[in-house]
Every structure is written in structure tokens, then in C-alpha cells.
GUMARLO-652169 format. One record per atom (N, C-alpha, C): chain; atom name; residue in one letter; x, z, y. Coordinates in nm, 2 decimals. Each point is the difference from the previous one (the first is absolute). Layout:
residues N
+-----+------+------+--------+--------+--------+
: mol : atom : type :      x :      z :      y :
+-----+------+------+--------+--------+--------+
:   A :   CA :    A :      X :      Z :      Y :
...
+-----+------+------+--------+--------+--------+
//
This chain:
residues 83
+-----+------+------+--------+--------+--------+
: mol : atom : type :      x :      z :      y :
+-----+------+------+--------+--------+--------+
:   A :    N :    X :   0.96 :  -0.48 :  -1.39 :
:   A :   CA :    X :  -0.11 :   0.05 :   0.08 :
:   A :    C :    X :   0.01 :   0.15 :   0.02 :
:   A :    N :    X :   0.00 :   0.03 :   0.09 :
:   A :   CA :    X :   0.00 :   0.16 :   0.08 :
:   A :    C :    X :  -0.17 :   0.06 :   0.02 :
:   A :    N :    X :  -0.05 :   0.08 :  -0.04 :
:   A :   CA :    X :  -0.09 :   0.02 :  -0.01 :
:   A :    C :    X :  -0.01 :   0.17 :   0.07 :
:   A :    N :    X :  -0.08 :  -0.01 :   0.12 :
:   A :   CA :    X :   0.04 :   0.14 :   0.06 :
:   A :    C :    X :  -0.19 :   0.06 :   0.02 :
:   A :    N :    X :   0.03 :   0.15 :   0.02 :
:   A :   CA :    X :  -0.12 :   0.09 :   0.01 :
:   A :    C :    X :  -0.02 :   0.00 :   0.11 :
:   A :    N :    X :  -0.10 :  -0.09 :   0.07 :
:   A :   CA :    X :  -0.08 :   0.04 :   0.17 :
:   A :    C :    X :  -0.12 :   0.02 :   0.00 :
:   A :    N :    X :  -0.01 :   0.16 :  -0.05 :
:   A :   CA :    X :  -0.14 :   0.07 :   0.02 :
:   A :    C :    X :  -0.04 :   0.02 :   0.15 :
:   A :    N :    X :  -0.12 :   0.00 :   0.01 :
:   A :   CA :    X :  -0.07 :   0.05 :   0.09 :
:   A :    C :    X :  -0.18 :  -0.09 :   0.07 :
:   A :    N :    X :   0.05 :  -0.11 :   0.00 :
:   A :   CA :    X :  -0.12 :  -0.08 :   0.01 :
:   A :    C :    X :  -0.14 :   0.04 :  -0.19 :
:   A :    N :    X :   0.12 :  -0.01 :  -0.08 :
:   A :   CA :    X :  -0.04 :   0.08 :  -0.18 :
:   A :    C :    X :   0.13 :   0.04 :   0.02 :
:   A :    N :    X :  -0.03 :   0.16 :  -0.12 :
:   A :   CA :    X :   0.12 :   0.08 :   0.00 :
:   A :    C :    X :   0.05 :  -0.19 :  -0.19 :
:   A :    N :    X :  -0.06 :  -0.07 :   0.02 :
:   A :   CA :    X :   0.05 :  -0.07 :  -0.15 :
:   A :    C :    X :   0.07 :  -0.16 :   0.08 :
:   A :    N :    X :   0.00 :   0.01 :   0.15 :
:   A :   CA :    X :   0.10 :  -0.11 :   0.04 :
:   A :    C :    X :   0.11 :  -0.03 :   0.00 :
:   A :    N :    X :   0.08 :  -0.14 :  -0.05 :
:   A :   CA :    X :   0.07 :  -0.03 :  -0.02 :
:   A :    C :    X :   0.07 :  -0.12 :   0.07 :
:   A :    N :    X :   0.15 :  -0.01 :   0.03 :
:   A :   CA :    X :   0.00 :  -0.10 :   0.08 :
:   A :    C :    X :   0.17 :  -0.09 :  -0.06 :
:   A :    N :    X :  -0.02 :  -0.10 :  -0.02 :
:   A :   CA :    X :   0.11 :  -0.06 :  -0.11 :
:   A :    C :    X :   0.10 :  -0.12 :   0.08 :
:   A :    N :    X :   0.10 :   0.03 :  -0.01 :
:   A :   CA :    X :   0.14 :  -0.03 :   0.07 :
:   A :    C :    X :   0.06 :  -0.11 :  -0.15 :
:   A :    N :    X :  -0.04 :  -0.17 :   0.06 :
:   A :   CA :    X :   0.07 :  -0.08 :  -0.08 :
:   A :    C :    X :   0.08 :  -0.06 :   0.09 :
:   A :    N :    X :   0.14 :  -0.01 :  -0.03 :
:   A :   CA :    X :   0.09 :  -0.06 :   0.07 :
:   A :    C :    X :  -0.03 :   0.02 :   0.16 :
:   A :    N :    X :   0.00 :  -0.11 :   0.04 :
:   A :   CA :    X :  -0.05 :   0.00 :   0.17 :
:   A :    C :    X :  -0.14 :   0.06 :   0.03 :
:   A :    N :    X :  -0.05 :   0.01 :  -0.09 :
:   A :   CA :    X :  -0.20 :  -0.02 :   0.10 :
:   A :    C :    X :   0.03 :   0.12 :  -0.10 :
:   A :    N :    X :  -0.14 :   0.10 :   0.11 :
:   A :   CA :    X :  -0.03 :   0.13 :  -0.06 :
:   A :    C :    X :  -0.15 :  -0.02 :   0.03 :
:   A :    N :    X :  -0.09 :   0.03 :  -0.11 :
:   A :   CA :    X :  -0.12 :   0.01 :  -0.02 :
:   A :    C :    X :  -0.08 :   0.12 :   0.03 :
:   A :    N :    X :  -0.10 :   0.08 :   0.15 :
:   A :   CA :    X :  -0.01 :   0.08 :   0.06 :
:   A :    C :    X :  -0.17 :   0.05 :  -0.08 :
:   A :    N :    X :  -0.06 :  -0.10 :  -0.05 :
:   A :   CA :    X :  -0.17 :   0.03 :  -0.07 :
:   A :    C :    X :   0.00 :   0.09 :   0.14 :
:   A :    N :    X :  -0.11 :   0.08 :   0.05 :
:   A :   CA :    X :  -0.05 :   0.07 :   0.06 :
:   A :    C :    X :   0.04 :   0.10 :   0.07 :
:   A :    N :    X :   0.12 :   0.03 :  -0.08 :
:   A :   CA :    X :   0.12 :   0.12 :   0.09 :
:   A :    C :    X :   0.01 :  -0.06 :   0.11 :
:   A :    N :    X :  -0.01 :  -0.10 :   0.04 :
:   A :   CA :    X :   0.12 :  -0.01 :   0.15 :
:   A :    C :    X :  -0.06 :  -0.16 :   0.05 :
:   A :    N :    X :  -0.07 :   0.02 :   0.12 :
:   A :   CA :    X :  -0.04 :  -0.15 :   0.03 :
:   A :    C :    X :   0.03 :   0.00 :   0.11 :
:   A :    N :    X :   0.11 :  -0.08 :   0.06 :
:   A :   CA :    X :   0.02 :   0.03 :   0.17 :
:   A :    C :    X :  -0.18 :  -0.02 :   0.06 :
:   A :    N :    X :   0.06 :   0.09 :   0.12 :
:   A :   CA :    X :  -0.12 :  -0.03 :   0.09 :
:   A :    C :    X :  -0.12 :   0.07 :  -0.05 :
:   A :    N :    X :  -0.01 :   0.09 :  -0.08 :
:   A :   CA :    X :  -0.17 :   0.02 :  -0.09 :
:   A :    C :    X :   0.07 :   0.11 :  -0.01 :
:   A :    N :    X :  -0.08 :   0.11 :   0.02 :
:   A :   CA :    X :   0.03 :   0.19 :  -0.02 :
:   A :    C :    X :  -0.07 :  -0.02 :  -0.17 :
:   A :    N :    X :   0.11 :   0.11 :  -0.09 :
:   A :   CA :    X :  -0.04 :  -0.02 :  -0.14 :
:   A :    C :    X :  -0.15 :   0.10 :   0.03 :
:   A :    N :    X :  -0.06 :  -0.03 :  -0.12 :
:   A :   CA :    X :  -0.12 :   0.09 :   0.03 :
:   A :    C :    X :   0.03 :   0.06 :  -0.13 :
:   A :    N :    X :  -0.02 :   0.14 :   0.05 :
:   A :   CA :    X :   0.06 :   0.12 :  -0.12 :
:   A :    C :    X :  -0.10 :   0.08 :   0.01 :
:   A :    N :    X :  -0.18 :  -0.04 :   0.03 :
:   A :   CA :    X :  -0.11 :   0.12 :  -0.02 :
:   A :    C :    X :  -0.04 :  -0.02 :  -0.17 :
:   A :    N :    X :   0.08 :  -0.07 :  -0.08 :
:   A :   CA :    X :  -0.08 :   0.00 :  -0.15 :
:   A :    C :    X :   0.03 :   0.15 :  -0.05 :
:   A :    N :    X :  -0.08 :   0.02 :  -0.11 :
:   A :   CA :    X :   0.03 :   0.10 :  -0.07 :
:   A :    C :    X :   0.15 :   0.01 :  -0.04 :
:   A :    N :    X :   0.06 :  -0.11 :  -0.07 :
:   A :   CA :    X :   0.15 :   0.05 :  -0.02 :
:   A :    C :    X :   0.08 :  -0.06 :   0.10 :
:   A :    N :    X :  -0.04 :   0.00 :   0.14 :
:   A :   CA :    X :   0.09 :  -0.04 :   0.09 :
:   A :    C :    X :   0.10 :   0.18 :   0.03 :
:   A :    N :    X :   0.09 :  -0.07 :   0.07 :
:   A :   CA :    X :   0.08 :   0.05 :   0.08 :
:   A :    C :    X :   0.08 :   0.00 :   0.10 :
:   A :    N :    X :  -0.06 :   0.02 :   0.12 :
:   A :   CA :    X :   0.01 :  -0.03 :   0.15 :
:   A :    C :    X :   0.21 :   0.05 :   0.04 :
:   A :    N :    X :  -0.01 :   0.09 :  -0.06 :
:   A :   CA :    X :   0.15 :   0.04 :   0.02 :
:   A :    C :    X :   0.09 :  -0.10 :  -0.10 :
:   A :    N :    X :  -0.01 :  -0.03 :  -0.12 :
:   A :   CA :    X :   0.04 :  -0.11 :  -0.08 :
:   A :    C :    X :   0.01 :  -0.13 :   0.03 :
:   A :    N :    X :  -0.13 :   0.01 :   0.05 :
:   A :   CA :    X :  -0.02 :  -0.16 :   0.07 :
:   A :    C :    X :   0.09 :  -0.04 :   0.13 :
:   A :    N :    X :   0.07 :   0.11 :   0.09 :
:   A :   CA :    X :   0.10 :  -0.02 :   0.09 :
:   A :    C :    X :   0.09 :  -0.02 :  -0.06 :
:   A :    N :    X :   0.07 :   0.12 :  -0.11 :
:   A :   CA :    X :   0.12 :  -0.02 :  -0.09 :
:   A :    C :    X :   0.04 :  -0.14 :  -0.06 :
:   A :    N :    X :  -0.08 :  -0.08 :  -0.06 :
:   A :   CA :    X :  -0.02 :  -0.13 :  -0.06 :
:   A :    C :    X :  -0.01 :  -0.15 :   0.09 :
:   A :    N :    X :  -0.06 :   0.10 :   0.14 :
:   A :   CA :    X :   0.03 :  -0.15 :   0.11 :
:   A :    C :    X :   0.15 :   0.00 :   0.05 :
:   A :    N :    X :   0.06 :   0.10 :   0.02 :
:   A :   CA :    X :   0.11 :  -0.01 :   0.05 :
:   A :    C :    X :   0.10 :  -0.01 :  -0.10 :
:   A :    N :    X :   0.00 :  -0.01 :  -0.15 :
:   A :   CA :    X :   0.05 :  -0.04 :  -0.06 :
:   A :    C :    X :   0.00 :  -0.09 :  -0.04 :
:   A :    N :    X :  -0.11 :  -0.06 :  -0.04 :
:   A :   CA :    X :  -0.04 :  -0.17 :   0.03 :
:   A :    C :    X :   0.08 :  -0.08 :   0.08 :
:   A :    N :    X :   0.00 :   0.03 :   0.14 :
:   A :   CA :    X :   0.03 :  -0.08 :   0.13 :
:   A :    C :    X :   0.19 :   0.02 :   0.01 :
:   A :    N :    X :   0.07 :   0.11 :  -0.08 :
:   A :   CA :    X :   0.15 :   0.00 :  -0.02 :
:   A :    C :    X :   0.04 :  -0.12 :  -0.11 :
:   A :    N :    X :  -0.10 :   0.00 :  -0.09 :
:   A :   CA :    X :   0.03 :  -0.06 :  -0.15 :
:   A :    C :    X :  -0.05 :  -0.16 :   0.04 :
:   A :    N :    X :  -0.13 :  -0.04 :   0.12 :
:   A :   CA :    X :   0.04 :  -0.14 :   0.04 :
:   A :    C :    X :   0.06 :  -0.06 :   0.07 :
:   A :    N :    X :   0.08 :   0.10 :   0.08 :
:   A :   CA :    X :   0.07 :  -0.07 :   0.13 :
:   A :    C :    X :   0.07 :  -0.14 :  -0.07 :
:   A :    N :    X :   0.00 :  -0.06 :   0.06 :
:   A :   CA :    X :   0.09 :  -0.11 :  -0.05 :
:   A :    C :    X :  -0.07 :  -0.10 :  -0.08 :
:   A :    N :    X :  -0.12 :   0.04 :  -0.09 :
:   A :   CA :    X :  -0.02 :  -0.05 :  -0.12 :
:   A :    C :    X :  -0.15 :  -0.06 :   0.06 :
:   A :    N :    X :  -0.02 :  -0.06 :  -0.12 :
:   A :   CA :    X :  -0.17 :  -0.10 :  -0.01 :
:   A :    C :    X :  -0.08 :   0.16 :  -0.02 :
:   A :    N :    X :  -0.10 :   0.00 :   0.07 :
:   A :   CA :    X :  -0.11 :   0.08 :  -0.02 :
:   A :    C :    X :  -0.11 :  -0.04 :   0.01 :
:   A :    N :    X :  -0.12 :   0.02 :  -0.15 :
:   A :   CA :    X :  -0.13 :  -0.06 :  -0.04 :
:   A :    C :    X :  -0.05 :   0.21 :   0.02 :
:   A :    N :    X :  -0.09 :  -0.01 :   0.08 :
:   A :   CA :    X :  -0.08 :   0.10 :  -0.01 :
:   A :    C :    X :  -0.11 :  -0.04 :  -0.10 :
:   A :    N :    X :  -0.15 :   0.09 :  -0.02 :
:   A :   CA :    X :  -0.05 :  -0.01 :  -0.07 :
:   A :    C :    X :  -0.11 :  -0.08 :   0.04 :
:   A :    N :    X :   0.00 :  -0.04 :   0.15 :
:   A :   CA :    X :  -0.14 :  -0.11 :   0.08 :
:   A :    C :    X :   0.09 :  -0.05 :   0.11 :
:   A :    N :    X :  -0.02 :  -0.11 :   0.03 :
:   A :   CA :    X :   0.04 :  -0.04 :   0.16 :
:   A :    C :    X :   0.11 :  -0.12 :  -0.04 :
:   A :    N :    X :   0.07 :   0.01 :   0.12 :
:   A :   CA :    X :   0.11 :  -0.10 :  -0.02 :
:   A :    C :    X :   0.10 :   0.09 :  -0.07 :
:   A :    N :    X :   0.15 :  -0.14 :  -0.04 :
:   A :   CA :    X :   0.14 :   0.00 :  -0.07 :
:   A :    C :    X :   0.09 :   0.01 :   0.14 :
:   A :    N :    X :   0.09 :   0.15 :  -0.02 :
:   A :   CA :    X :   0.10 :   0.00 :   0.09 :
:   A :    C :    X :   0.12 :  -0.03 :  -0.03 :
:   A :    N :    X :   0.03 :  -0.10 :   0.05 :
:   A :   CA :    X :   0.12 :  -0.09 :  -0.07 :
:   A :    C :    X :   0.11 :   0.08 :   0.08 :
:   A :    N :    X :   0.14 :   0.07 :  -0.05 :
:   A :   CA :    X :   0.08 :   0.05 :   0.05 :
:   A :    C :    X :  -0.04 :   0.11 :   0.08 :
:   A :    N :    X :  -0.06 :   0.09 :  -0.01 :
:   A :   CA :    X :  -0.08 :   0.10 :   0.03 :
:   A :    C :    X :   0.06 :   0.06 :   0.10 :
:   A :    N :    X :   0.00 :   0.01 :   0.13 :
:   A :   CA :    X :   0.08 :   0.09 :   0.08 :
:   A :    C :    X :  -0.10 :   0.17 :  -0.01 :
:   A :    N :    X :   0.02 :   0.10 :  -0.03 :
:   A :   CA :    X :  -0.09 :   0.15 :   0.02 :
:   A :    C :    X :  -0.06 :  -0.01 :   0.11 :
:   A :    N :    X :   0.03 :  -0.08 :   0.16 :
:   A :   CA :    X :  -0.05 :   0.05 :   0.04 :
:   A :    C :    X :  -0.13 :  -0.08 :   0.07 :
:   A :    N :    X :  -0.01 :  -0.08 :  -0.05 :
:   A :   CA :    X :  -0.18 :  -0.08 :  -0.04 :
:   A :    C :    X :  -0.08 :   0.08 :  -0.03 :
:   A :    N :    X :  -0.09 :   0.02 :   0.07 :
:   A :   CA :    X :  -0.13 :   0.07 :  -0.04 :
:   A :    C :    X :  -0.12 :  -0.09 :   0.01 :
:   A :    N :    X :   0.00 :  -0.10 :   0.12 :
:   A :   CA :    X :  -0.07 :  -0.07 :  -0.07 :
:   A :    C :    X :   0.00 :  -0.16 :   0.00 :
:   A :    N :    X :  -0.07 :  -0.06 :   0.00 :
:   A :   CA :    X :  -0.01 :  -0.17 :  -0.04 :
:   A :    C :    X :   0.08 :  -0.09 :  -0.12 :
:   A :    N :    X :   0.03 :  -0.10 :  -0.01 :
:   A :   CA :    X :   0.05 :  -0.02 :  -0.16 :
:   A :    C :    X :   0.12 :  -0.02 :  -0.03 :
:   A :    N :    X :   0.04 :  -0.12 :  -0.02 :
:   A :   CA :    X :   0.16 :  -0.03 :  -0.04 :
:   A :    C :    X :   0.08 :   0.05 :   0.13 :
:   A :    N :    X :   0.09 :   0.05 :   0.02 :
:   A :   CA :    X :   0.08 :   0.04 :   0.14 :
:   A :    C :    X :   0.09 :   0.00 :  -0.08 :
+-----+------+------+--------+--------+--------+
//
């Protein structure tokens, strides 16, 4: 398991790369702008961590933190579910 730093939605998010499928919690939900007004948000982080996110699923299963499973994740979905 790959376990990477995607601050910005919390500077304490986390987003974990097992085999195929990468696990996004809150960092990165196609289609849904992260909301970075909490106290430990970070609006500039929270860009750095989406577009990291979206290099590290191409190809792969992606489970955001709500919504649907993107099976083979193309980056450039933004919104609706399996594509």
C-alpha cells in the first residue's frame, strides 16, 4: 500500500494507492469543487492534491470519499459515475 499526502480539503488528508484502485476520502471527488473554507483547509493545496490525484488514477479504480466507483478512471471525468 502507497500511502500519499493530499492536503487541502484538511491540511491531515490522505489518499492510498493499493494495487489498482486508489482511495481519494475527500481530496478529490470528480465533479464536486473540494471545499477548502475549514480552518485547516487549503485552497492552494487542495488544487496541488487534485491534480495529483487525477495523474495517480488514470488508468486505475477510483473510490472517492462520497458518490459513485470509477472503474478505470479516465482524468478527464468530471462528472457522472463509472465511465
Amino acid at each position: 500500500m502507497e500511502v500519499l499526502e493530499t492536503p487541502g480539503h484538511d491540511k491531515s488528508c490522505l489518499t492510498y494507492k493499493l494495487g489498482n484502485d486508489v482511495f481519494s476520502g475527500d481530496s478529490y471527488i470528480p465533479g464536486v469543487k473540494v471545499i477548502a473554507s475549514f480552518p485547516n483547509s487549503h485552497k492552494t493545496d487542495a488544487v496541488k492534491s487534485k491534480e495529483r490525484i487525477v495523474r495517480l488514477a488514470d488508468g486505475r479504480n477510483l473510490y472517492p470519499g462520497h458518490g459513485d466507483a470509477y472503474i478505470h478512471y479516465n482524468g478527464c471525468i468530471e462528472q457522472g459515475g463509472n465511465g
